[in-house]
N, C-alpha and C positions, 0 to 999 in steps of 0.2 A: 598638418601635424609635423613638427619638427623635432626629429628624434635622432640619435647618432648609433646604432643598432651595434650590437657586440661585436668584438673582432675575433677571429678563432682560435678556439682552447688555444695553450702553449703545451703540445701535447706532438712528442715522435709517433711517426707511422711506422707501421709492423706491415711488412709484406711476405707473401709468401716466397722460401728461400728455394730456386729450382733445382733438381740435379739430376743427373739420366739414371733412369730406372723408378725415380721419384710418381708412388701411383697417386692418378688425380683420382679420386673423388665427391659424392657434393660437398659436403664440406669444407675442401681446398679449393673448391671449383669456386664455390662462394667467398670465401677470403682473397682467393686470388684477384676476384671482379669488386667487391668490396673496397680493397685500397685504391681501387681507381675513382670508383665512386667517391671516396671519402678526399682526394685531394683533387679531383677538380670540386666539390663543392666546397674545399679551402680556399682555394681560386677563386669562385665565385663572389664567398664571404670577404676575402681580404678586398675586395676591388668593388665591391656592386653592393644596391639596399637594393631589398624586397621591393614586389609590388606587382602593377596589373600592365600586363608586358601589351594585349592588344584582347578590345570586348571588353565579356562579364556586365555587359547593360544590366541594369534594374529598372523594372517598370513596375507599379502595381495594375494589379489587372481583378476581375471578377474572378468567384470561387469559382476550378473546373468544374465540368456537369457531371465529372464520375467520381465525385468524391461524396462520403457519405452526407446525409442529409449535414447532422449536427458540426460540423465542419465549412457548411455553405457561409460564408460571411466575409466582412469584410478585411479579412487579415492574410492577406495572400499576395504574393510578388512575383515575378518570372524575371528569374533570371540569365542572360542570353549568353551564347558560348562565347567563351573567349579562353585567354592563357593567361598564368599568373606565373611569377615564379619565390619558391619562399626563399628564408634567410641562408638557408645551405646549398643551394643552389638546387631542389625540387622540381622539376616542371611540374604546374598544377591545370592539367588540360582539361579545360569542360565543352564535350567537344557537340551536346545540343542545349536546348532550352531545358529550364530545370523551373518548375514551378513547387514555390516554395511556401509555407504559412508559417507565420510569425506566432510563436503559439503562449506567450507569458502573459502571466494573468498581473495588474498591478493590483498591489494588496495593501496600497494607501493612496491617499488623495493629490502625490506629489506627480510631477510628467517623468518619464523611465525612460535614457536611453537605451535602445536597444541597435548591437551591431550585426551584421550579418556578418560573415565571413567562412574564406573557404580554405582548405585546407589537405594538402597531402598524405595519400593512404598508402604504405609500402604493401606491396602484395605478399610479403613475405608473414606479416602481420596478421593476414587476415586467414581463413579456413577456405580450403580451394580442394578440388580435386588433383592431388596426386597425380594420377594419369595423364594429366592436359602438360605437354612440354612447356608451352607458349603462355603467360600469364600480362595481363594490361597494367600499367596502371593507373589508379584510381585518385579521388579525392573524396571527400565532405563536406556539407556545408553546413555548419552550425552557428544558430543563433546566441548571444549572450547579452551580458546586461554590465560585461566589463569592456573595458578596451583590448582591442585584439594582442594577443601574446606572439614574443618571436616568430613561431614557427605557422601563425595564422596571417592572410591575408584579407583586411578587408573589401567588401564589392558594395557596402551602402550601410547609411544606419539609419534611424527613424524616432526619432524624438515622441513617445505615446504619450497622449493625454488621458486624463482619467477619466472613465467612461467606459460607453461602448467605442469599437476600434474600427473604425474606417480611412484603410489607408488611400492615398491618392498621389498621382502625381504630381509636383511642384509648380504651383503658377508660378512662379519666380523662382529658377534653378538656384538662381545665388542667396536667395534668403526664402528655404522653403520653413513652411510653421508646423507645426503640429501633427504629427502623423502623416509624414509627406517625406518621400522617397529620398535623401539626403545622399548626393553623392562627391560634394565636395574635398573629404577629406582619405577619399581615396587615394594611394601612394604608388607610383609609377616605378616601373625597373628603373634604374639607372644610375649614373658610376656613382661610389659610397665618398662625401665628402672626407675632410681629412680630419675638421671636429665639427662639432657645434658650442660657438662662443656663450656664454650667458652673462648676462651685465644685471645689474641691479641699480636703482636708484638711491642713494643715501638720504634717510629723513634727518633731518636739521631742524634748530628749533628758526630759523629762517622762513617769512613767511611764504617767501618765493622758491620754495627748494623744490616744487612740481611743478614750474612753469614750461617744460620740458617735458614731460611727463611722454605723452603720446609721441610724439616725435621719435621717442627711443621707438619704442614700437615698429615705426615706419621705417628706420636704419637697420632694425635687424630682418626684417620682410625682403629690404633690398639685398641684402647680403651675399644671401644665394643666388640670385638672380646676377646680379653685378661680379661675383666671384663665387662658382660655384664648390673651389675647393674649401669652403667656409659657411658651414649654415649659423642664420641666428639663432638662437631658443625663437620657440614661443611665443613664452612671457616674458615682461621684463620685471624683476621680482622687488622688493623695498627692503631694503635693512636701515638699519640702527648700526653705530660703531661701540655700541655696549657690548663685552664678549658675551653676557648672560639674557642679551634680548631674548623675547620669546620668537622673536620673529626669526627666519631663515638666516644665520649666520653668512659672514661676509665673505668665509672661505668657499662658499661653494658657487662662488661667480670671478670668471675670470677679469671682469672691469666693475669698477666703483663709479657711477658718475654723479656729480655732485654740483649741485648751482646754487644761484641766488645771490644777494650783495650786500650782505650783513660779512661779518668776519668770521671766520671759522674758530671756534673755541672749544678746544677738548680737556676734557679733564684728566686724570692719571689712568685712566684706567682706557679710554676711548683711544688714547695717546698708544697705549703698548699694547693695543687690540691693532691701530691701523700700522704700526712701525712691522710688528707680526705679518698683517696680510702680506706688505709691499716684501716682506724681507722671504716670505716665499713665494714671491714672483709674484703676487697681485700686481695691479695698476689702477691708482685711481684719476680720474681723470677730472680735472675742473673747470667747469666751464663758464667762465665771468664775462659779464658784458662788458662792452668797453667804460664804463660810467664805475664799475663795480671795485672801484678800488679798496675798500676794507678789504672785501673778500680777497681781491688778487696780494694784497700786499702780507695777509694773516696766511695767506698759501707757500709765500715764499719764506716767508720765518720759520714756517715748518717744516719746510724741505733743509734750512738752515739747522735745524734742530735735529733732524734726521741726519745729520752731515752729507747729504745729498744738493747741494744747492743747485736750481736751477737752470740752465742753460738755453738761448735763444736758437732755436733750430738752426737759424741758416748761418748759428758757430759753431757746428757739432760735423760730422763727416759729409759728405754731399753725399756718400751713401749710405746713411743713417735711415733704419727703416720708417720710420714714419714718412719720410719723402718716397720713400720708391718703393717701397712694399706693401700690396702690389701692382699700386696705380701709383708715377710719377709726377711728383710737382716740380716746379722751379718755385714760382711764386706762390702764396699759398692765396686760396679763394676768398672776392670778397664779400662780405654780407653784410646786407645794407649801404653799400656803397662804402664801404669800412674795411679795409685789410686785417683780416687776422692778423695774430702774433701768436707763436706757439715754443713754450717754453718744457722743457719735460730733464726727470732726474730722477733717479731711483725708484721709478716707478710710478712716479706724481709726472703729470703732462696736464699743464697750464694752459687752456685757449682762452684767449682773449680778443672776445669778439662775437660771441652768441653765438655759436658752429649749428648747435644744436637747434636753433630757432628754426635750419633749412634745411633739417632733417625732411620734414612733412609739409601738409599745406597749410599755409598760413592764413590769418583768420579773414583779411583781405583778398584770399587768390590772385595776388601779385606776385609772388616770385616766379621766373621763370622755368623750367624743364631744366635748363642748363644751371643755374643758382644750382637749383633742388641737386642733383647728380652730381654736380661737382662737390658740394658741400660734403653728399654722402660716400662719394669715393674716397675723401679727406678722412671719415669716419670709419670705414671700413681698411683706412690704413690703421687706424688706433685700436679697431676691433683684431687685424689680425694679429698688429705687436703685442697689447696685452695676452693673447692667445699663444704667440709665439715664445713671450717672455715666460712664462707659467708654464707651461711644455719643457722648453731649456732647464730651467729650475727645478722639474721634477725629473727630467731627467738625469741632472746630478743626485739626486737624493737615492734614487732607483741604483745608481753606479755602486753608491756608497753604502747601501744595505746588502747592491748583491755581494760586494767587493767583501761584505764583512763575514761570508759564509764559509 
C-alpha cells in the first residue's frame, strides 16, 4: 500500500515556564514530560511512516484447549512478539505470543476483508491503581472490516469467504486465497517519503490510447525503490479532459499521460479544462511513437496555442530537470534500437519514441534489465518534474493567500 501519511498539525507548543520557588505537582509534573513527548513524536512524524519495526508474525493455528467449548473452531491466529511503531512516534511493544480469533460473522454471500491490527494504549487512559508509582505501557489489537486508520498498525488481513471459517496458512505467501493468513501489505518503519506522485491515463477517442496502460503501473512500483524520496500511488487512475466527467477529475493527479497515433482533438471546453490543469502546474505528458506523426504534430500546435511552444531538450539548460533530476542523462535512451526525442513547454513534455513501451515487460521478454531501468529512470525524471512543478505552483498560491491576511 502506497500512501503519504499526514505531516504534523501547524500547531505552537506550550511548555511549562520554570521559576524558583515554582511548586511541582502532578499536573505540572505531567505537562512538563508531555511537551517532551509531544515533540519528539513531531520528530518522528516529520521524518518517518509508521509500521512493523521488528516480528508481530501471524500464523493461523488450532483453537487453544482453555477456551470455552463454543469458541473451538477454526477462526484463531497467534500472533508473535515483536515492535511496531505508530504515526506519532508510539512504541507499540507486544512483548509474547497473543492468540487471537477473528470473530465477524459475514451477513451476505460476498468474501470480507478483514484486518488485524495493533494499536497503542496510553496508560494514562486506562483505570489503574493509584498507589502503583510505576505504570507499562500497553497496546490492543483489534479486528476490523475497514483499512487501518493513522494511528493503527497493521500485522495481517485475511480475505473470508462465505461460509464456515477455516483459516490456514498460505501455500503461496505471495498469492495466498481465501481465508489464508495475508501478510503482504504490511508497512515497515522507515524514513517518510517527500510525496507520493499520482499520474492518470487520459481516455481519447484513439483507439490505441491503453496500449501503455500496465506499463504505468510498473513505473510507479519502480519509483520507490529506484528513488526512495518519491513514492508512486498505487493506482494509476483514468480521466477524461471533460471538466464535468463523472470520472476522477484531472486535477487531482500530478501527470497526464496520454498516447496513441491518431491527432489529439479538443473541443472548447476540453481545451480550457487542459490549459487550467497545466496553468496550475499540471503536466501532461505524451507519448508518441516514432511513426505517430498526427499525434506528435496536433501536440505541438497545441502547445503553439497555449503560447507555450515546444522546445528540444538538448536546446533548453544542460541543467534542465528532466536531464538531471534525479538521475543524469547526456544522451537520452534508446528503445527499439530508436533514440528518443524529447521535447517539453509549459507543462506538455513530448517523447518521441514509445518511452513507455520499456516501462514493463514486453510481450516478447526481449528487453533487457538495462533497456527496462534506464527507460524507467527517464520516467522517473518526468515523474519527479511533474511532482516538483505542481509543488512550486502551489507554493506560490500558498504565499499569496497567506500574504493576503
Amino acid at each position: 500500500m502506497t500512501q503519504l501519511f499526514p505531516s504534523p498539525s501547524i500547531k505552537p507548543f506550550e511548555r511549562l515556564q520554570a521559576s524558583d520557588g515554582l511548586l511541582i505537582n502532578a499536573e505540572r509534573w505531567r505537562r512538563a514530560h508531555e511537551y517532551h513527548r509531544l515533540r519528539q513524536g513531531m520528530h518522528f512524524q516529520a521524518l518517518n511512516q509508521p509500521g512493523i519495526v521488528c516480528g508481530l508474525g501471524v500464523q493461523a493455528i488450532p483453537a487453544p484447549a482453555d477456551v470455552r467449548v463454543e469458541f473451538r473452531d477454526g477462526r484463531w491466529v497467534r500472533i508473535q512478539p515483536g515492535i511496531a511503531i505508530d504515526l506519532i512516534g508510539n512504541p507499540i511493544v507486544v512483548p509474547q505470543p497473543i492468540d487471537f480469533r477473528i470473530a465477524v460473522e459475514l451477513s451476505d454471500q460476498e468474501p470480507l476483508m478483514v484486518y488485524l491490527v495493533v494499536k497503542y494504549v496510553d496508560p494514562d487512559e486506562l483505570r489503574r491503581d493509584e498507589r502503583r508509582d510505576i505504570v507499562q505501557e500497553t497496546f490492543r489489537v483489534d479486528e476490523k472490516s475497514s483499512p487501518p486508520e493513522d494511528l493503527e498498525v497493521e500485522v495481517c488481513r485475511v480475505l473470508l469467504q462465505p461460509g464456515p471459517v477455516q483459516l490456514e496458512n498460505p501455500r503461496d505467501v505471495f498469492f495466498p486465497g481465501y481465508n489464508a493468513v495475508d501478510l503482504r501489505f504490511r508497512l515497515h518503519a522507515q524514513p517518510r517519503p517527500q510525496a507520493v506522485v499520482n499520474m492518470a491515463l487520459v481516455n481519447h477517442p484513439d483507439p490505441e490510447f491503453t496500449r501503455n496502460f500496465f506499463n504505468l503501473s510498473y513505473l510507479l512500483k519502480a519509483t520507490g525503490v529506484l528513488y526512495p524520496a518519491l513514492q508512486g500511488a498505487e493506482e494509476v487512475g483514468q480521466v477524461t479532459l471533460e471538466p464535468d466527467d463523472e470520472e476522477v477529475e484531472a486535477e487531482a493527479y500530478d501527470l497526464l499521460y496520454l498516447t496513441g497515433r491518431q491527432p489529439l482533438v479538443l473541443n472548447s471546453r476540453e481545451f480550457e479544462a487542459l490549459k487550467n490543469y497545466l496553468d496550475r502546474g499540471g503536466v501532461l505528458l505524451v507519448d508518441a511513437p516514432l511513426d505517430a506523426t498526427p499525434l506528435i504534430e496536433s501536440v505541438m500546435a497545441l502547445a503553439q496555442q497555449f503560447e507555450t511552444p515546444l522546445e528540444y531538450l538538448e536546446r533548453l539548460r544542460r541543467d534542465h530537470p528532466l536531464r538531471t533530476q534525479p538521475f543524469l542523462f547526456a544522451a537520452l535512451p534508446m528503445i527499439n534500437q530508436q533514440p528518443l526525442r524529447l521535447l517539453t513547454g509549459g507543462g506538455i513534455i513530448l517523447v518521441v519514441g514509445d518511452l513507455a513501451s520499456a516501462w514493463g515487460i514486453d510481450e516478447n521478454f526481449a528487453l533487457s534489465r538495462l533497456a527496462i531501468r534506464t527507460a524507467q529512470e527517464l520516467g522517473i525524471n518526468i515523474l519527479t518534474y511533474a511532482w516538483r512543478r505542481r509543488q512550486l505552483f502551489g507554493l506560490q498560491q500558498q504565499a499569496v493567500a497567506f500574504g493576503g491576511r
